[in-house]
C-alpha positions as CSV (number, residue, x, y, z in Angstrom):
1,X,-56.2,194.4,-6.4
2,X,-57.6,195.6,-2.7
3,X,-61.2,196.1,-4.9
4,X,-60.8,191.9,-5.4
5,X,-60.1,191.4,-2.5
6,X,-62.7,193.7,-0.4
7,X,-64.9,191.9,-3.2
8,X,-64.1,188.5,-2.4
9,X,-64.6,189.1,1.2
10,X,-67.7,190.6,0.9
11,X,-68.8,187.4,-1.2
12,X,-67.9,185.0,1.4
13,X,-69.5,187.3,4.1
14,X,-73.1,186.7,1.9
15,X,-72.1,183.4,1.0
16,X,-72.1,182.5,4.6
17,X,-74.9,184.5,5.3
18,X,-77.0,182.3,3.1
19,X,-75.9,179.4,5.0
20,X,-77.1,181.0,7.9
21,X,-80.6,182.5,6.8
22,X,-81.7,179.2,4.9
23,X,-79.3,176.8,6.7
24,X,-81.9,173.3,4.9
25,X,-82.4,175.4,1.4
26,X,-78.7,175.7,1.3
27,X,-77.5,172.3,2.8
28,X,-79.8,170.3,-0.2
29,X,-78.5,173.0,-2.7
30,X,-75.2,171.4,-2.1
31,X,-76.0,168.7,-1.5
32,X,-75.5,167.3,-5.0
33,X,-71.7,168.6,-5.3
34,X,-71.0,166.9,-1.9
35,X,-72.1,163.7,-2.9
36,X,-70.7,164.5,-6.7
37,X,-67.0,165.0,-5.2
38,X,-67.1,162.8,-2.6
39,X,-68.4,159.9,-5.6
40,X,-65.1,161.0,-8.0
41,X,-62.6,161.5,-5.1
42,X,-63.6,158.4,-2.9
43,X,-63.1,156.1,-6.4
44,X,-59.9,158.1,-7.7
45,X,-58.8,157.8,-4.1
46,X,-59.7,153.8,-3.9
47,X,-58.3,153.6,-7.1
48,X,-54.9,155.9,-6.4
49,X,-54.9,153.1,-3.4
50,X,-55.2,150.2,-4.9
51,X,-52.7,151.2,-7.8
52,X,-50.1,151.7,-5.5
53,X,-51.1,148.7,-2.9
54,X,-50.2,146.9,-6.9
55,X,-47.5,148.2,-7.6
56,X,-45.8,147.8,-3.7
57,X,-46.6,144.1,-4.7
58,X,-45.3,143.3,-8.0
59,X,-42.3,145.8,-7.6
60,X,-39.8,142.9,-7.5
61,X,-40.7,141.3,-10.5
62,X,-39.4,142.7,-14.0
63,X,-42.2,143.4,-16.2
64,X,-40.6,141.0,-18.8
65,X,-40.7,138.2,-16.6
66,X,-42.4,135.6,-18.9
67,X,-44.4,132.5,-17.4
68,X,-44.6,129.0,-19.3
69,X,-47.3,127.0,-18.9
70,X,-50.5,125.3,-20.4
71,X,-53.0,128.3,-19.4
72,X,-53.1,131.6,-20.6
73,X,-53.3,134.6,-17.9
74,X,-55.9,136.4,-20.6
75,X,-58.3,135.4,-23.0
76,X,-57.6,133.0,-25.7
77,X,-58.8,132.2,-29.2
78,X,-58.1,128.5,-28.5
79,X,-61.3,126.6,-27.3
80,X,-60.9,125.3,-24.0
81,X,-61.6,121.5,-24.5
82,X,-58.6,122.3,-26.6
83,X,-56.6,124.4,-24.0
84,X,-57.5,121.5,-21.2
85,X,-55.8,119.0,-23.3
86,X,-52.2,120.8,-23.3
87,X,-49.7,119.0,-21.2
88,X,-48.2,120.7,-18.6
89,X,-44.6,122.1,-18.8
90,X,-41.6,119.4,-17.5
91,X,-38.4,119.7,-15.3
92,X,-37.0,118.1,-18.6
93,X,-37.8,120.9,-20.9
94,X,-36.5,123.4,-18.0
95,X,-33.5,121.9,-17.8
96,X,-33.2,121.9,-21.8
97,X,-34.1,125.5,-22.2
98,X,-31.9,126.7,-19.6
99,X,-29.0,125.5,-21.4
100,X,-30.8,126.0,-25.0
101,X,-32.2,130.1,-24.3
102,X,-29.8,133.1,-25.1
103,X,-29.8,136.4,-23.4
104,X,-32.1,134.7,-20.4
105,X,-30.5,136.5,-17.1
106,X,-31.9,133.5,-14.8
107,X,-34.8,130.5,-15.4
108,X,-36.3,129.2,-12.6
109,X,-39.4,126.0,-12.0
110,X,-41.6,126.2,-10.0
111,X,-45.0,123.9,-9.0
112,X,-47.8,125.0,-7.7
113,X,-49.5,122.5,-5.0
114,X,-52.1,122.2,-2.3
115,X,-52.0,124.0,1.3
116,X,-50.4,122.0,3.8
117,X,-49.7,121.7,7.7
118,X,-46.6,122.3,9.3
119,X,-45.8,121.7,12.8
120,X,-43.2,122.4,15.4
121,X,-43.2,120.3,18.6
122,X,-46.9,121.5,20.0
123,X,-47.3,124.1,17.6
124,X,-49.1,123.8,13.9
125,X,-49.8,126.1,10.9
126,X,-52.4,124.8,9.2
127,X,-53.8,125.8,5.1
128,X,-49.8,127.1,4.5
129,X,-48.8,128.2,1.0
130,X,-46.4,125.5,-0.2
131,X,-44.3,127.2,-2.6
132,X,-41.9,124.7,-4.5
133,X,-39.4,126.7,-6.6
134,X,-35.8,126.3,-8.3
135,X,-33.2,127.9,-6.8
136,X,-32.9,130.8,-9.2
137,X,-36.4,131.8,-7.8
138,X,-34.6,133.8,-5.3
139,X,-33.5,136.3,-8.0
140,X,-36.3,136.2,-10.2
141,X,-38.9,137.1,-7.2
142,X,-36.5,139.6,-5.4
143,X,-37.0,138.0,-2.0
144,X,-35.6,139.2,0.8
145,X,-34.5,138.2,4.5
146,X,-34.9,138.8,7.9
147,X,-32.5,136.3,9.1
148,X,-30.6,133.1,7.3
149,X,-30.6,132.4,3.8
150,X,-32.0,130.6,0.0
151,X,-31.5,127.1,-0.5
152,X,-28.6,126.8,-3.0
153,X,-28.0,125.1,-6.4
154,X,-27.2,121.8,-4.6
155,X,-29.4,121.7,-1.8
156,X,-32.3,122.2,-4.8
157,X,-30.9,119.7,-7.3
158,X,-30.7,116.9,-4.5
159,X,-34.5,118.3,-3.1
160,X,-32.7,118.6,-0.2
161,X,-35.1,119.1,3.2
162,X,-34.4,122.7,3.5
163,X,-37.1,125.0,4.2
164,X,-38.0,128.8,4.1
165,X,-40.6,130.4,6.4
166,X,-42.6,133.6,5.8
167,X,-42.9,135.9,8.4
168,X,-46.4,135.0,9.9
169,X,-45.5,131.0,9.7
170,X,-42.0,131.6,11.5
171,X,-43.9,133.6,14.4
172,X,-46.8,130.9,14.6
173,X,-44.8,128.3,14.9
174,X,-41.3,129.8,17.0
175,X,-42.6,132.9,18.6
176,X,-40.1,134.7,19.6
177,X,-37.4,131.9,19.9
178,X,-34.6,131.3,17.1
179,X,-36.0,129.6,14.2
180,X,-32.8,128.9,12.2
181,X,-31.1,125.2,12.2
182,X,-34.5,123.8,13.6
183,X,-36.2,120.8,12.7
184,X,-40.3,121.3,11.1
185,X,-42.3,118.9,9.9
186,X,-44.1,118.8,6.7
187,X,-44.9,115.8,4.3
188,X,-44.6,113.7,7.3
189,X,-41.1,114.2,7.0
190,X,-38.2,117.0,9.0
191,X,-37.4,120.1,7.1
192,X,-34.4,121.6,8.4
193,X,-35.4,125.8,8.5
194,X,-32.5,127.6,6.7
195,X,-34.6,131.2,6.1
196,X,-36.9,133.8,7.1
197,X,-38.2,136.0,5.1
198,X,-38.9,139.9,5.4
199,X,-42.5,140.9,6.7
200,X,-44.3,142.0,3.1
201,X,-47.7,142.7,4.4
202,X,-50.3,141.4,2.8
203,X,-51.0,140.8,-1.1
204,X,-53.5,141.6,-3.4
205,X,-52.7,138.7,-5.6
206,X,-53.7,135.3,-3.5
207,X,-51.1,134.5,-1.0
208,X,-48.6,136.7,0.3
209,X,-45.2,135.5,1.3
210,X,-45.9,135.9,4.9
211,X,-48.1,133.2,4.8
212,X,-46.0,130.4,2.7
213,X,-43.1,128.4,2.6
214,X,-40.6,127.5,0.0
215,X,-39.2,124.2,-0.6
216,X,-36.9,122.6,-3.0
217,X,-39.0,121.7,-6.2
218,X,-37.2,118.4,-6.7
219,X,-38.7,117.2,-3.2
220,X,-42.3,117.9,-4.6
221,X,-41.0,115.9,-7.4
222,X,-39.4,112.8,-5.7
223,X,-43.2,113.0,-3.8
224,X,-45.6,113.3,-6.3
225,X,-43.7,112.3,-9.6
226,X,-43.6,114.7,-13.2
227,X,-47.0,113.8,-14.2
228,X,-49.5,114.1,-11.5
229,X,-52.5,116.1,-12.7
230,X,-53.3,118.0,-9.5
231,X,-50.1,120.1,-10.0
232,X,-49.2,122.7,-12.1
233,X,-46.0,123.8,-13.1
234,X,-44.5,127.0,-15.0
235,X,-41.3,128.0,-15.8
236,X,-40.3,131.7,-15.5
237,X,-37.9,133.3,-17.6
238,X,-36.1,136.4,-16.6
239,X,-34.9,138.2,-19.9
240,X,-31.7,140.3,-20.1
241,X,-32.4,143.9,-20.2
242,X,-32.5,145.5,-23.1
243,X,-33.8,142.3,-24.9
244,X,-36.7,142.4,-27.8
245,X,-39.3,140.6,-26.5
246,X,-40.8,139.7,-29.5
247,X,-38.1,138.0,-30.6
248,X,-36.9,136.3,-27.0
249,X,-40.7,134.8,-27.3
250,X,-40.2,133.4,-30.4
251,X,-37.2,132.0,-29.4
252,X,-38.9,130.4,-26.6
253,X,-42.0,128.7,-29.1
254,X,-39.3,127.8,-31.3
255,X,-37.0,125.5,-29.1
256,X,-39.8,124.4,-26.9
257,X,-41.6,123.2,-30.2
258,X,-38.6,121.2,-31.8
259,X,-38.2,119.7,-28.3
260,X,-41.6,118.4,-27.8
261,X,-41.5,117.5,-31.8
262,X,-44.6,119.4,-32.8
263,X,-45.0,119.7,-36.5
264,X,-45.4,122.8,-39.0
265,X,-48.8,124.0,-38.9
266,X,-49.7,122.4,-35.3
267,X,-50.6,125.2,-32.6
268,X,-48.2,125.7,-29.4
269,X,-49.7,123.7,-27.2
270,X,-48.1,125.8,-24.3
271,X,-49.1,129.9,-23.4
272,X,-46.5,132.3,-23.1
273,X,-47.8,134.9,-21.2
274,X,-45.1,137.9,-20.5
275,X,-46.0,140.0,-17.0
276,X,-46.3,143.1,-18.7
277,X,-49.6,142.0,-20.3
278,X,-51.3,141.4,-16.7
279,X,-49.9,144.6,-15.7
280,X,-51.9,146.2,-18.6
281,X,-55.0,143.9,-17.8
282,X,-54.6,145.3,-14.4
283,X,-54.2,149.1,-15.8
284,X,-57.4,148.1,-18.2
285,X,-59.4,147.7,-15.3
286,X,-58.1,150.6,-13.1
287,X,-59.2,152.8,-16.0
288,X,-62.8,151.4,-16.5
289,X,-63.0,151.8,-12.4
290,X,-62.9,155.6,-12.9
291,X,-64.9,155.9,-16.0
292,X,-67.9,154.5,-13.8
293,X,-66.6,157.1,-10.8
294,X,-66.5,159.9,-13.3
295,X,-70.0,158.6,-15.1
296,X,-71.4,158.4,-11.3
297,X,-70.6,161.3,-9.8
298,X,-71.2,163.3,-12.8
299,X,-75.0,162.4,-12.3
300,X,-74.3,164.4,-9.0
301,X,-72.7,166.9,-10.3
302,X,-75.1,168.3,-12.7
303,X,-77.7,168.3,-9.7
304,X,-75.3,169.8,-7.3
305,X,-74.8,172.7,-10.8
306,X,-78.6,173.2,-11.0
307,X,-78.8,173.4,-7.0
308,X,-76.1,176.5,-6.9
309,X,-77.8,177.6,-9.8
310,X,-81.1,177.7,-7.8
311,X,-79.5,180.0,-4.5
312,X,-77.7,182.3,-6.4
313,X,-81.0,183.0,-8.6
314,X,-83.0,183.2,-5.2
315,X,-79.9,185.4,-4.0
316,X,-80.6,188.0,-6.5
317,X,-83.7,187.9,-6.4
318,X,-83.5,188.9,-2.6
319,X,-80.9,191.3,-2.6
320,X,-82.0,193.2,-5.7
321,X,-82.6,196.4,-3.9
322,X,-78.9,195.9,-2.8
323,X,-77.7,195.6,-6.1
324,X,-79.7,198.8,-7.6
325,X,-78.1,200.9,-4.3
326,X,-74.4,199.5,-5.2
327,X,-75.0,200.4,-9.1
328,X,-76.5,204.1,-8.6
329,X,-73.4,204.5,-5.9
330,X,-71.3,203.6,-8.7
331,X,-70.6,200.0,-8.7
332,X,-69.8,198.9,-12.6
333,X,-71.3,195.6,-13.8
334,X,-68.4,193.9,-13.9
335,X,-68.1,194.5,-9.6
336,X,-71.8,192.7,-9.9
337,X,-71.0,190.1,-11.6
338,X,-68.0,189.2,-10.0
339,X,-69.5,189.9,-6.3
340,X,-71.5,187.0,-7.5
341,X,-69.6,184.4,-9.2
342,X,-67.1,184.6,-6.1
343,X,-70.3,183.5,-4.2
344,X,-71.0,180.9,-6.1
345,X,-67.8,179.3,-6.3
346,X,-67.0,180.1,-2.4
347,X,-70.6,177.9,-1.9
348,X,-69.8,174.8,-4.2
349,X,-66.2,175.0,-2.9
350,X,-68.0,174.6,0.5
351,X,-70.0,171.7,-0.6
352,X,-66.7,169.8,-2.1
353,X,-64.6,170.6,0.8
354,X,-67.5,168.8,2.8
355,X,-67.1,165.3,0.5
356,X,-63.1,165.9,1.1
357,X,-63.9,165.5,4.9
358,X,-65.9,162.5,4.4
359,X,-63.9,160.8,1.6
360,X,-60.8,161.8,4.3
361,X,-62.3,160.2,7.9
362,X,-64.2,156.9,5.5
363,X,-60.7,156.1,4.8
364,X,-59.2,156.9,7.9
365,X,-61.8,154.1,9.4
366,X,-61.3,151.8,6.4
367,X,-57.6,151.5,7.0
368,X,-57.7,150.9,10.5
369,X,-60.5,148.2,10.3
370,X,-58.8,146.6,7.2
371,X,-55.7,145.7,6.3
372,X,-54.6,147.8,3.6
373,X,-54.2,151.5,3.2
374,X,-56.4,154.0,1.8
375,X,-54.7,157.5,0.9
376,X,-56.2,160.8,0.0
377,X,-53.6,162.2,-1.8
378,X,-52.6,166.0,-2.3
379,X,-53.2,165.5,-6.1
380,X,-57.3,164.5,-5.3
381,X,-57.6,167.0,-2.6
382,X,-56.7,169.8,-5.6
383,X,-58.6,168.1,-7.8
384,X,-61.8,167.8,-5.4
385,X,-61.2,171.3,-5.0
386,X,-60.5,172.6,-8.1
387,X,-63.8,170.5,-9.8
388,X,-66.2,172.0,-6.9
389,X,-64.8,175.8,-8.2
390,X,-65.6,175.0,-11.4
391,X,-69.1,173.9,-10.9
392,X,-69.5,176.8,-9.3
393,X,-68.3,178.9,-12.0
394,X,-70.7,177.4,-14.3
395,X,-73.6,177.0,-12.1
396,X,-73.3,180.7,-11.2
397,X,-72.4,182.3,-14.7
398,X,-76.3,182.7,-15.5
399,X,-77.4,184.2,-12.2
400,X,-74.0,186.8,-12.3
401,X,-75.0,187.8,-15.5
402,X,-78.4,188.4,-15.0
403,X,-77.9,190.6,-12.1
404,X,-75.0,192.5,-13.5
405,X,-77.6,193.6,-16.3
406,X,-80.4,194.7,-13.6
407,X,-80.8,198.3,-13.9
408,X,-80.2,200.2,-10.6
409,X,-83.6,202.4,-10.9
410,X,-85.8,199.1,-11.8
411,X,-84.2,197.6,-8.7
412,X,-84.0,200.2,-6.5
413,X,-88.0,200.0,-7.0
414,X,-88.2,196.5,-7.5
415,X,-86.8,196.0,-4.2
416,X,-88.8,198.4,-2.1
């Protein structure tokens, strides 16, 4: 075990020695598995990020939370002229299949509208999420409050002029005064504020609840009426747990088709489109994102092999008389070989450790200059780490070998 270890000091001793005898030779050598691990770490990393940036997002909702409305949230085999002819879902046939559904553990409406002002005596928020909702959307989204409280099942049946803020329209328009029981305007009319939510942060799907406001849906409706085009609206269904989904779907086509009267051999003219399957659209691209890291920085790589490959050939090549001394003093080939694959894999190691540091301070800068937050993880670092020894390993197999096999008269002379 002391041999090893003797051995692998010695190694690092040369390998370091060949950093400082041909400091540009070795610097482009490793060059390529700098870039090569800094390319597969800085995606997985991006990737590792954005995956759980996701997932902080969407960790309220239940992965069988199903949407109704006339679009699809994935591709379709209807043609679109068709798919733009499908009527959007009504407060009717929520109402219906709220009392109609079986094992639904809430049902909510919602619309989705243009950005509007609000304003507080000289203050204004302008370009505002307006977020017209049920009032089961409380427990289907998971909010929750910094202060106050939902509208309730009254207040949303009469559309009631209750409002909601998110944290950054609160703070725009009250600063650091007490928002609750005051009077905002919106729709050219006073919304009493009954709520404020908890600061999320921001979203990486469109708005995040910082920036909007939640109103009654029956107030959009007394404003606009059931059947403005410019609106959308979807009904969300929260299964029971436990629930097959296949069969809660088909419930759903089933009682939504007899209540719009659509005949036998007609298509839905509605989507059903069940959160799970965005999640694994989402996962579907995550995974193509680091096939192109791994494709990219493979490229790298293979150059970063071929360029440890190159000093550790030029290493033997220069130290041959060493070798032929160490061999007729009694070193066995197996202390050669070893003496230089430790090299090898204590250079590329070097090089990886190098695209660590600069996959570490690019997202140190990132997440200060943006807001969202990029981690290097433990699991990457090892990783990084682990796939620069390995290159080296390979990369220096060939060179090892070959000067394991010199004979130590033949260098001895060689060398001198």
């Amino acid at each position: 075990m002391l041999v090893y270890l003797r051995l692998l000091k010695e190694s690092f001793g040369f390998a370091m020695n060949a950093l400082r005898s041909n400091k540009l030779r070795t610097l482009l050598s490793l060059l390529g598995v700098t870039i090569g691990i800094f390319s597969i770490i800085a995606v997985l990393a991006a990737v590792d990020s954005l995956d759980r940036k996701i997932s902080k997002d969407l960790s309220s909702l239940d992965k069988n939370t199903i949407y109704l409305l006339k679009f699809s949230f994935g591709p379709s085999d209807i043609p679109q002229w068709k798919r733009e002819q499908f009527p959007n879902v009504k407060y009717s046939e929520y109402v219906y299949l709220k009392g109609a559904m079986t094992h639904t553990d809430q049902l909510g409406y919602q619309i989705f509208t243009k950005r509007e002002t609000i304003k507080y005596e000289s203050n204004a928020v302008s370009d505002v999420n307006i977020v017209p909702v049920s009032h089961e959307f409380i427990d289907i989204q998971g909010l929750e409050f910094e202060k106050g409280r939902f509208y309730n099942e009254s207040e949303a049946n009469s559309g009631a002029p209750v409002i909601v803020l998110g944290d950054d329209i609160a703070k725009s328009l009250f600063g650091d005064s007490e928002p609750i029981g005051k009077n905002v305007r919106l729709y050219g009319q006073r919304f009493t504020v009954i709520g404020i939510l908890k600061k999320q942060g921001s979203s990486m799907f469109g708005d995040s609840d910082d920036s909007s406001a939640f109103i009654p849906v029956n107030f959009v409706r007394r404003l606009y009426g059931d059947n403005n085009p410019n609106l959308t609206n979807v009904i969300i269904f929260k299964p029971e747990k436990g629930v097959d989904m296949e069969e809660y779907k088909s419930e759903i086509s089933q009682k939504l088709r007899n209540f719009r009267g659509l005949k036998a051999g007609e298509i839905d003219d509605f989507f059903i489109n069940v959160f799970a399957g965005f999640l694994d659209l989402i996962d579907g691209i995550i995974g193509q994102m680091n096939v192109v890291g791994w494709i990219i920085s493979g490229f790298s790589l293979l150059v970063g092999g071929f360029g440890i490959a190159n000093i550790m050939f030029v290493s033997v090549k220069e130290r041959t008389n060493l070798i032929g001394i160490q061999k007729s003093l009694g070193a066995k080939n197996r202390f050669i070989l070893f003496q230089f694959l430790f090299e090898a894999i204590i250079l590329s190691v070097l090089g990886g450790i190098i695209g660590l540091l600069m996959v570490w301070i690019i997202a140190l800068i990132l997440t200060n200059a943006l807001d969202f937050e990029f981690v290097l993880g433990l699991g990457n670092i090892l990783l990084g780490t682990g796939l620069a020894a390995v290159i080296g390993l390979i990369s220096g197999i060939l060179p090892a070998i070959a000067a394991s096999k010199l004979d130590p008269v033949e260098a001895i002379r060689t060398g001198m």
